[in-house]
C-alpha positions in Angstrom: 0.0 0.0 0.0 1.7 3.4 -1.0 0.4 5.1 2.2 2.7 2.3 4.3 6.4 3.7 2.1 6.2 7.9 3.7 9.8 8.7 3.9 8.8 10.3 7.3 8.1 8.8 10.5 4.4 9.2 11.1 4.5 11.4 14.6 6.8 13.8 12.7 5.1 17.5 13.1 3.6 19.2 10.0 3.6 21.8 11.3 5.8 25.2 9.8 6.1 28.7 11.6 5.8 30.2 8.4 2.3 29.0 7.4 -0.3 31.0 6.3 -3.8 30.7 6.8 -4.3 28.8 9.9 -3.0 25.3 11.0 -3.9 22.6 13.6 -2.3 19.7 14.8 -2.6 16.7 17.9 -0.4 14.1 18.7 -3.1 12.2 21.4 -3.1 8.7 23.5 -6.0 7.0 25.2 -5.9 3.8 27.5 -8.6 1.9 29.4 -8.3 -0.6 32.2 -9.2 -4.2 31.5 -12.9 -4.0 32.8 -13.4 -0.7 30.8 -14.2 1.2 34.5 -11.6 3.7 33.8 -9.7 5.6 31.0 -6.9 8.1 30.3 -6.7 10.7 27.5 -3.5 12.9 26.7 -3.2 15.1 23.8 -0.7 17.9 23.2 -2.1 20.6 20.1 -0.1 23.2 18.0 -3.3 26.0 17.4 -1.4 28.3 14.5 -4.4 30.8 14.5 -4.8 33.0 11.5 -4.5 36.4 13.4 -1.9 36.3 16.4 1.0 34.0 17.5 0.4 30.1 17.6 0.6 28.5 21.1 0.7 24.9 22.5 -1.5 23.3 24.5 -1.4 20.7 26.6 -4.7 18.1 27.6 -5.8 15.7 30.3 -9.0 14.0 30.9 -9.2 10.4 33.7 -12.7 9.5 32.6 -14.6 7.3 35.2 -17.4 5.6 35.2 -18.4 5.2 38.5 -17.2 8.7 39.5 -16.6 11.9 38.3 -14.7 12.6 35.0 -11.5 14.9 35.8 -10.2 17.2 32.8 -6.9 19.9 32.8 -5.5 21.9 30.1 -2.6 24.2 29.7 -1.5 26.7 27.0 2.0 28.0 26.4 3.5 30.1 23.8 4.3 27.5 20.7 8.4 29.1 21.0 8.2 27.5 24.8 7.2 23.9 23.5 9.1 21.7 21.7 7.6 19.1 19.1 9.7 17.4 17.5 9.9 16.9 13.5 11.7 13.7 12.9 9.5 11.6 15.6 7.1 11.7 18.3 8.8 13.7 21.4 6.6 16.1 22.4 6.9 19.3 25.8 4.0 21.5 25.9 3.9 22.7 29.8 4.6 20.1 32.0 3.7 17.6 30.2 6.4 15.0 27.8 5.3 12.7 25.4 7.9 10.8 23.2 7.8 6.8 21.6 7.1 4.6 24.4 7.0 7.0 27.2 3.9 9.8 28.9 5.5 11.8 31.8 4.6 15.1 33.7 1.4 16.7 34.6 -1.4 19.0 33.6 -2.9 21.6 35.7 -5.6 24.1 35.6 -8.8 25.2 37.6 -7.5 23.6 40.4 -7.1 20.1 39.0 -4.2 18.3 38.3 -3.2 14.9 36.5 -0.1 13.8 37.0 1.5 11.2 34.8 4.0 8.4 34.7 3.6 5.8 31.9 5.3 3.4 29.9 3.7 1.7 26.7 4.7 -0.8 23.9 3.6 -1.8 20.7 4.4 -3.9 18.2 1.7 -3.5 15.2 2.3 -1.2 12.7 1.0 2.0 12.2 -3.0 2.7 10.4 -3.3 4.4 7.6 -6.4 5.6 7.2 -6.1 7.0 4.0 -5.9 5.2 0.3 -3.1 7.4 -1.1 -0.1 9.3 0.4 -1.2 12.6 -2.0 -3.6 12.6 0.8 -1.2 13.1 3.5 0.8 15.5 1.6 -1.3 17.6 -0.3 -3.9 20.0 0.4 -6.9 17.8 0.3 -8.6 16.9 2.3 -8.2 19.3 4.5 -7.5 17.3 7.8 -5.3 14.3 8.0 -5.6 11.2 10.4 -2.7 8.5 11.0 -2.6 6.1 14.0 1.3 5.5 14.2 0.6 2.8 17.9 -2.8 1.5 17.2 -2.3 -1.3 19.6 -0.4 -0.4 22.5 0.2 -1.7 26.0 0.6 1.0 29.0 2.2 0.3 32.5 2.5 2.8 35.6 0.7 5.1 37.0 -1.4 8.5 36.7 -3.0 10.7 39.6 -6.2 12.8 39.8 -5.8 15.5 42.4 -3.1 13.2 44.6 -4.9 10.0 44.2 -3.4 7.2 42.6 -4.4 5.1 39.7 -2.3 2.0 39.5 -1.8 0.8 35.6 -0.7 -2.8 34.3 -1.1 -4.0 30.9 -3.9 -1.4 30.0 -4.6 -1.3 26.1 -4.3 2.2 24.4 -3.3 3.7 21.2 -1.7 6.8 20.1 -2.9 9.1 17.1 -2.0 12.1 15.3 -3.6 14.6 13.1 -2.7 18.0 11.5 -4.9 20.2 8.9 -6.3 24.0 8.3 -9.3 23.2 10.5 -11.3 20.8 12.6 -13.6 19.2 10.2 -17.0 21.0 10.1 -18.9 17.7 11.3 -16.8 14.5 12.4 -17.6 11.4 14.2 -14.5 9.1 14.7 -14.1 5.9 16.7 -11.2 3.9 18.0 -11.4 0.3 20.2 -8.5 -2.1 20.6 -10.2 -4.0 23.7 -13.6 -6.4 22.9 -15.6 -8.4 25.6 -15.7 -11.5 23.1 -12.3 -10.8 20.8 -9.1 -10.5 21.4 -7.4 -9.9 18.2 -9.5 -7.1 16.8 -8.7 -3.7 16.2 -11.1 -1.2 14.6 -11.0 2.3 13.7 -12.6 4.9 11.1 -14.2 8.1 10.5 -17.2 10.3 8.8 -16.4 13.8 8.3 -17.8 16.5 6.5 -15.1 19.1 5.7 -15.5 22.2 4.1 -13.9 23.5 0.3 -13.6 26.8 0.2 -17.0 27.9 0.7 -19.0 24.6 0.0 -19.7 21.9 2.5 -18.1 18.6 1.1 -20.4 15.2 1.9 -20.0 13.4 4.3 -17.1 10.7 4.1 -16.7 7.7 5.8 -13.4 5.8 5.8 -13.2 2.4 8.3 -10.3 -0.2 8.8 -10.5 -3.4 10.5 -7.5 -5.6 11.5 -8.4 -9.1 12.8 -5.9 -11.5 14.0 -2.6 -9.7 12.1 -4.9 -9.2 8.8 -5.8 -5.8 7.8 -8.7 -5.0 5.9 -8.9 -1.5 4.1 -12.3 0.2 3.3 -10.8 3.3 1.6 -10.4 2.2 -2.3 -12.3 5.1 -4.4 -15.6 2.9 -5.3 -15.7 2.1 -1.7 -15.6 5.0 0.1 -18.2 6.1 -2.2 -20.5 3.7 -1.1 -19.8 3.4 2.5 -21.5 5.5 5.2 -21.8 7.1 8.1 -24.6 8.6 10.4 -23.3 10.8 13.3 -25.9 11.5 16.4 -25.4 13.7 19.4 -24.9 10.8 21.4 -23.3 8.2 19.0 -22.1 7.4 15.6 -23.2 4.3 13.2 -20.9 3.1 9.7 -21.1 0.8 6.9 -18.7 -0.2 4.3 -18.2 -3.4 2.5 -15.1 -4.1 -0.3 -14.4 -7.3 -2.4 -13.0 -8.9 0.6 -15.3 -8.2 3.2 -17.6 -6.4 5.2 -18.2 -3.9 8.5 -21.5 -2.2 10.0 -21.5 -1.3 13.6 -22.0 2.1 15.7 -20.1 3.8 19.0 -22.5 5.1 21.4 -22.3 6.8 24.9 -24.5 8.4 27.7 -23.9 11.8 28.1 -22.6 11.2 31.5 -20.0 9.3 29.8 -19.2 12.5 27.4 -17.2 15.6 28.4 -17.4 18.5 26.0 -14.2 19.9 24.6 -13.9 23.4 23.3 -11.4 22.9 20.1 -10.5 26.6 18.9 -10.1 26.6 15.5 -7.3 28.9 13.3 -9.8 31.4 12.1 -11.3 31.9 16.0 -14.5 29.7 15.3 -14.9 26.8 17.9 -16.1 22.7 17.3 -17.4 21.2 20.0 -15.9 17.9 20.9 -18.2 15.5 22.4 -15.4 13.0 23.5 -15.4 9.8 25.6 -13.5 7.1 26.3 -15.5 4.2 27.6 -18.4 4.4 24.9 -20.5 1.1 24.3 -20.0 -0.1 20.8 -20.9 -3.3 18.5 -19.1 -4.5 15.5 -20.2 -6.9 12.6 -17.2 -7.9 10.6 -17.1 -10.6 7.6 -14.8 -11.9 5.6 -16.3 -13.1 2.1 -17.0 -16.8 2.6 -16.8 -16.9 6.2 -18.8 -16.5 8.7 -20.0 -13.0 10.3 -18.1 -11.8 14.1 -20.1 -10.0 16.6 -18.1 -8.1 19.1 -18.9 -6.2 21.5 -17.2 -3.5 24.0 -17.5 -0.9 27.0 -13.7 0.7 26.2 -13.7 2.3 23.1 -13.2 6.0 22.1 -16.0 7.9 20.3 -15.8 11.8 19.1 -18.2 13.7 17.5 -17.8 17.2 16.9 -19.9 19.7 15.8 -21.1 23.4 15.6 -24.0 23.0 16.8 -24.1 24.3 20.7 -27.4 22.6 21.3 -25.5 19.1 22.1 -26.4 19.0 25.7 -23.0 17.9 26.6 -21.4 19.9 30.0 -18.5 21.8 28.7 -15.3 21.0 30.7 -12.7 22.3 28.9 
């Protein structure tokens, strides 16, 4: 697959001082415990905005289920971070992320989540897209790679001074970069099933905007299943795949020569926290994020028979301009 021979390692920043017209760009990791109780969600953001010097940022949320979820943030000057353009090694604030490592803190409002993590991975990164042009060029305007879709974490975090002990949690770690937040996304990410062990799943619908027009909404989806991975991005195929997004959850189709995927992410709204994500020209999306959504997959292969798995542990976004969500703003 062309997308799998970039000349540049996947967490390297896109980022350049001298751009004009806005940009955006995450480097983010997410990890739940084994009984899908708990999760942790980490992202450090370059916001280049169109008028004014670009700054860093750096995020937190602990989400749990059984309690209350716990978010930080922190914004620097971008010339007082450091992201790094040859690999992921990332220091916004107090906060360090690099390959195999999460360390620091984030603070604000009187909330703090310190962090002490380890994590490994051996799969290979998930290209969402069909074509490195893609990545490169200017369209479409925001790009999505998962460099560590499968990871394992091991340590420790703390809400405000109390301890979260972490062994073998599953995680991943993504990144994306673009002009702008899509105009309406929904995207989904679970590595941890209540029936499968092998399964990894992630994809998106997005409607982003070209120049003045509202695209339609696309849907790209990938499935890998016990070391196989299975693609739903050729041309005729994204064409006829689909996506529905919801205030509350988010529902995909797409089926290729070689097989099949329906399924849909879904979450209460206690299990939401709503994410102010400032884009480069000063409007704002609304993130609707959790981390311990409810979600079924169907997946067949062509002559075999159809899987059903389930899960309680997997990330769901949806973002949108629309302030009637209903979702308590946090951050």
């Amino acid at each position: 697959m062309k997308t799998q021979a970039v000349t540049r390692d996947w967490n390297a920043t896109r980022f350049e001082p001298s751009t004009r017209g806005g940009h955006v760009e995450s480097f983010f990791l997410k990890l739940n415990d084994p009984e899908g109780r708990r999760a942790l969600w980490i992202k450090a953001t370059i916001l280049a905005r169109v008028h004014g010097a670009p700054v860093a940022e750096a995020w937190a949320i602990a989400f749990d289920r059984a309690g209350d979820h716990v978010g930080a943030k922190a914004v620097v000057p971008f010339g007082e971070a450091y992201f790094s353009r040859d690999r992921l090694d990332v220091r916004v604030a107090e906060l360090a992320l690099s390959a195999g490592k999460i360390e620091g803190s984030v603070t604000s409002g009187g909330r703090r989540i310190d962090l002490a993590l380890t994590f490994t991975t051996t799969s290979a990164p998930l290209v969402l897209f069909p074509s490195l042009r893609m990545y490169e060029g200017p369209l479409p305007s925001s790009k999505l790679v998962t460099p560590y879709p499968d990871a394992r974490f091991t340590g420790h975090y703390a809400v405000d001074g109390q301890r979260v002990e972490v062994e073998a949690w599953r995680g991943m770690q993504g990144h994306n970069w673009g002009k702008r937040h899509a105009e309406l996304y929904g995207w989904g990410h679970c590595n941890q099933w209540e029936n499968e062990e092998d399964l990894i799943f992630e994809g998106a619908t997005a409607r982003v905007r070209v120049g003045p027009l509202l695209a339609p909404p696309l849907t790209v989806l990938c499935v890998w299943r016990r070391g196989v991975r299975y693609a739903f991005n050729q041309p005729l195929v994204l064409l006829r795949s689909r996506g529905a997004i919801g205030q509350r959850g988010w529902t995909f189709h797409a089926e290729s020569r070689l097989a099949r995927v329906e399924g849909e992410l879904v979450a209460d709204t206690r299990d939401f926290v709503g994410l102010h994500y400032e884009n480069p020209d000063g409007a704002t999306t609304c993130c609707l994020n959790s981390k311990i959504a409810a979600g079924t997959l169907r997946f067949a292969v062509k002559g075999r028979s159809e899987i059903v798995a389930r899960t309680r542990a997997a990330a769901l976004e949806i973002g949108t301009r629309d302030p009637a969500h209903g979702i308590p703003m946090l951050l």
